[in-house]
Phi, psi and omega in degrees: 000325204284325199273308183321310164333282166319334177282312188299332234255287158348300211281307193325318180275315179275353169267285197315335184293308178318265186314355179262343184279283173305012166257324181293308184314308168278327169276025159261321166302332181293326204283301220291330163309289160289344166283343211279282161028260217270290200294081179239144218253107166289158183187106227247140188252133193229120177113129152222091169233185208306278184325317161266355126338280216285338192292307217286333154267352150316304180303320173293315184295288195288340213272008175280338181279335180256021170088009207249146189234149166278125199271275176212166184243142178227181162144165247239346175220087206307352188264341181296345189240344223291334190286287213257005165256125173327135137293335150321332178284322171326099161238152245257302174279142182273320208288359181257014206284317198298329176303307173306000000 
């Protein structure tokens, strides 16, 4: 009887230890989310020609695994991005790039 106790008494200590981890464990991932969020790296691209082309898709497809967001796109001749950039991400005066 005495061992059964002790065993219960065990598992008891190891479930409550377990849920004080995965409880600590999920708000910590919940915290890390959200500064990850809130700190997210904007990025604004001037030029699209081959180079600023592959960033800006890069930044779209990938840019959530490194926290990084497309701010905006410029260049110089505005019909050049118009297929594959959003408009809202197009802007149209460089001199407003600080408004994004």
């Amino acid at each position: 009887m005495y061992e059964i106790t002790k065993m219960t008494n065990h598992r008891q200590d190891l479930q409550s230890h377990l849920r004080k981890h995965f409880t600590l464990h999920n708000s910590h991932e919940k915290a890390h989310a959200a500064m990850s969020e809130a700190r997210k790296c904007r990025i604004g691209i001037v030029g699209y020609g081959h180079v600023g082309a592959y960033l800006v898709n890069q930044i779209q497809s990938e840019g959530d695994k490194y926290n990084m967001e497309l701010a905006f796109v410029w260049n110089r001749t505005m019909t050049t991005m118009e297929v594959n950039v959003a408009p809202p991400l197009q802007l149209k005066n460089l001199e407003e790039f600080e408004e994004r």
